[in-house]
N, C-alpha and C positions, 0 to 999 in steps of 0.2 A: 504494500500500500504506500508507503513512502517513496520508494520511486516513483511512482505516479504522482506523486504530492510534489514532487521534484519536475518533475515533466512537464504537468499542463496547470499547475495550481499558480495564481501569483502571489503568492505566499515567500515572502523572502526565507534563505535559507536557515535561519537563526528562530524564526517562526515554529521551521518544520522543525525543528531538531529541538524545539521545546514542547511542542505537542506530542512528538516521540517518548522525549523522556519522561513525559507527563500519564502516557501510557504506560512505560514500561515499570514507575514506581505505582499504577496502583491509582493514579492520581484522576485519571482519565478513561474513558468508556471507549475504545477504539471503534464502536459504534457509530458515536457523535464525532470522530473523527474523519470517516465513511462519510455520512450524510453530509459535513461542511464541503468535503471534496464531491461531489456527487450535487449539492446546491452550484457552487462554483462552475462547472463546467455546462449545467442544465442554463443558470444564469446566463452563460458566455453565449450558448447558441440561440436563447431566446429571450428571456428578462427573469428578473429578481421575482416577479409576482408569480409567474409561471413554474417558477423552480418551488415555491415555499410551497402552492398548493402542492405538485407533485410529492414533494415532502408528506405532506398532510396525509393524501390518497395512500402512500406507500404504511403509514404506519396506521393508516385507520383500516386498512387490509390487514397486514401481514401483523402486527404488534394487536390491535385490540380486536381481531380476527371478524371484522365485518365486512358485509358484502361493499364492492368497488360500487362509485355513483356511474361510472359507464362502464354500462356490458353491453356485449349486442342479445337483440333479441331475437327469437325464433320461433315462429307458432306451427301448430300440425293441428288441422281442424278433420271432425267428420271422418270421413273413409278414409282417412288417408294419413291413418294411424300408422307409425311405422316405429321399427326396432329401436333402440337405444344405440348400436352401431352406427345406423344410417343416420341419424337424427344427428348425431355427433360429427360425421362426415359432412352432411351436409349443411351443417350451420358451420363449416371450417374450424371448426375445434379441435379435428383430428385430418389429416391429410388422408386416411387411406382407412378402407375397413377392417383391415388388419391391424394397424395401430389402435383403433377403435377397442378391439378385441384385447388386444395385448395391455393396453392400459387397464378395461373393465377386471382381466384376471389378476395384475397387481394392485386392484384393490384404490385406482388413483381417478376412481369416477363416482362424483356420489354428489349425493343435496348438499346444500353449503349447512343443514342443520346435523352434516354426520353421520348421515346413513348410506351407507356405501350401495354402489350397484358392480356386480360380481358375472351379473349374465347379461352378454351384449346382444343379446335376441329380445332381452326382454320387452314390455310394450308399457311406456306409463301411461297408466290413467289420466282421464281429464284433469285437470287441475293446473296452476300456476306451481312452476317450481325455478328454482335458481340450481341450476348444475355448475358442480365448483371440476374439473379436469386438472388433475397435478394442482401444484401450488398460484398457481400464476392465473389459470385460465377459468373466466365465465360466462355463464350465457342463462340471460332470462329466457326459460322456456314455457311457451303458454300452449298444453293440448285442451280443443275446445269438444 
């Protein structure tokens, strides 16, 4: 991480090398270390205001584990109920139905309330659901 701190941050040297040691005793969360570098560089390509929200998004996700304010959404109405594979394929959440499948059997596909889905044939029922894929990826899903 400090080579990158060294690379694209304008953070003079004596900067980096106190934030370093600020980690290394204990003194500092190399987390908040991360995020100033990661503000900096989001800032550089587009502004200060752009960077803090994304700050905001990344820890109201992954830190207080809530759903993201954009996801894409995806509906299956009527007859045209279809599997849990395809459904994932074709709202682009999975590239292929085999990764589809390969994910559902590692257990890395399920509601964002926790309950995993294991069978990629499966069919969900009507209802509104938010599907979380791996860590990163989600999709409002509305079968009508």
């Amino acid at each position: 991480m400090w080579r990158y701190f060294e690379l694209l941050s304008d953070k003079d040297l004596n900067e980096i090398e106190a934030m370093r040691d600020n980690v290394e005793q204990g003194r500092l969360h190399p987390k908040y270390c991360k995020e100033e570098l990661a503000m900096e560089i989001t800032a550089r390509f587009h502004d200060r205001q752009t960077a803090e929200k994304e700050r905001e998004d990344f820890n109201r996700v992954f830190s207080a584990h809530e759903t993201p304010q954009d996801m894409p959404e995806f509906s299956v109405s009527g007859e045209e109920y279809k599997k849990l594979a395809d459904i994932l394929v074709e709202s682009r959440l999975c590239p292929s139905r085999s990764e589809a499948k390969r994910l559902c059997r590692q257990k890395a596909v399920g509601l964002y309330n926790g309950e995993k889905f294991t069978d990629p044939e499966a069919v969900p029922g009507a209802g509104e659901y938010i599907l979380k894929v791996g860590k990163k990826r989600f999709l409002k899903l509305s079968v009508k």
